[in-house]
C-alpha positions in Angstrom: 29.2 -13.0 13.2 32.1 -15.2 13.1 33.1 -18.0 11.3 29.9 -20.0 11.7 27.3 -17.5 12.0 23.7 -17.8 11.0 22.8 -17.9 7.1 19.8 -15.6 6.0 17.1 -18.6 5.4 15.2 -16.0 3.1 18.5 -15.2 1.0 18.7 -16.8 -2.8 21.7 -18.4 -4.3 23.1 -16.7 -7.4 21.2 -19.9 -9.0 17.7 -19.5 -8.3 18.2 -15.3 -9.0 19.5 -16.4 -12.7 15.8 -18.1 -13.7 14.7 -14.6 -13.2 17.4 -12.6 -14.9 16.2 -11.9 -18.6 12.0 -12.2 -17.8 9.7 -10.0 -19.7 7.7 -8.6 -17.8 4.1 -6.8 -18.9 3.7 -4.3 -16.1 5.1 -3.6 -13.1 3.8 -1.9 -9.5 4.8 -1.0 -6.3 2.9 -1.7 -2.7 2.6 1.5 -0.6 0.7 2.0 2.4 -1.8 -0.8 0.8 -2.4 0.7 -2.8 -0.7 -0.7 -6.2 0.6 2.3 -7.9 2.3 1.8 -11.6 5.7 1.9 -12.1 5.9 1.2 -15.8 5.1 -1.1 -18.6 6.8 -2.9 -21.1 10.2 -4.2 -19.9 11.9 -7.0 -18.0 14.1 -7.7 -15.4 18.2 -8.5 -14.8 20.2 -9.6 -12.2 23.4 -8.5 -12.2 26.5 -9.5 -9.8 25.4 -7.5 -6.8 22.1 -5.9 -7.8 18.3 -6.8 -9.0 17.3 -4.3 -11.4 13.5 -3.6 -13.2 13.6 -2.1 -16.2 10.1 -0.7 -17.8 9.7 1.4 -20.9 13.7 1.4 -21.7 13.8 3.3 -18.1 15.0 1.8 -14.9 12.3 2.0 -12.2 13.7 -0.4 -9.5 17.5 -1.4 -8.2 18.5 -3.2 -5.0 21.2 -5.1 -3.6 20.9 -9.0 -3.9 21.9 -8.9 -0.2 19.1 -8.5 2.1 16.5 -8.1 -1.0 13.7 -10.7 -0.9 12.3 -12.4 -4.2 9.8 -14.1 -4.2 7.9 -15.8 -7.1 3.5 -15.3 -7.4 1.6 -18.3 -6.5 0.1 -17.8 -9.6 3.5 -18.2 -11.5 2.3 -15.1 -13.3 5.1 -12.8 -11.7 7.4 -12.3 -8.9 7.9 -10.1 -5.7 11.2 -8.1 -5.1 11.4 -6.7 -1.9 14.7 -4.6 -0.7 16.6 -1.4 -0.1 15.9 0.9 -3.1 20.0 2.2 -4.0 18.9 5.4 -4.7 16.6 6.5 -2.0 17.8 4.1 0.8 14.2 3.3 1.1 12.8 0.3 1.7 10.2 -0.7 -1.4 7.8 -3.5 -2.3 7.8 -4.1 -6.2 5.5 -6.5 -8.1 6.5 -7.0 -12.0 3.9 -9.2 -13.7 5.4 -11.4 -16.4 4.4 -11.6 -20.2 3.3 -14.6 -21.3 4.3 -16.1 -24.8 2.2 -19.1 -25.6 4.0 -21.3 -28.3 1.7 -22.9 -30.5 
C-alpha cells in the first residue's frame, strides 16, 4: 500500500478495544447460516496485544486477530459483536457475547 495508503474505517484503536477487555459476559452465541447456536456461559472477554479472545465456562470458545476482526457494540448496550478470522480453523465466524449486568444499589 505504500506510505499513505487507505486506513480500514471499520478498524478499532487499541483504545476503544480496552473498554471491552475484562466484560463479564452471561452467555455467548455464534450466527451460522441464520440460527444462534450456544457457545458457552458464564465467562468474559480479553483483549490481548494482537488477539480478541471469549472465554466461557473457564474454556476458550473464540480467538481472532484484532486486525481485520470487526467489534461492534449491541444497540441495546446489552453486548457486543465480534466478527473475524477464527485462529484455529481459519474460518470466518460471527460471535455475539451478551454481557452480565451488576446493578449497584
Amino acid at each position: 500500500m505504500g506510505l499513505f495508503g487507505k486506513k480500514d474505517k471499520y478498524a478499532l484503536s487499541k483504545k476503544q478495544l480496552e473498554r471491552f477487555n475484562g466484560k463479564n459476559i452471561i452467555y455467548a452465541v455464534e450466527r451460522v447460516n441464520g440460527m444462534e447456536q450456544m457457545l458457552g456461559r458464564e465467562g468474559g472477554i480479553i483483549v490481548l496485544d494482537d488477539v480478541i479472545v471469549v472465554m466461557c465456562e473457564a474454556h476458550e470458545v473464540f480467538r481472532c486477530k484484532i486486525k481485520g476482526a470487526t467489534v461492534a457494540e449491541l444497540l441495546s448496550g446489552n453486548g457486543v459483536e465480534i466478527s473475524g478470522v477464527d485462529a484455529y480453523t481459519g474460518e470466518k465466524r460471527y460471535v455475539v457475547a451478551h454481557y452480565s449486568y451488576y446493578r449497584k444499589v
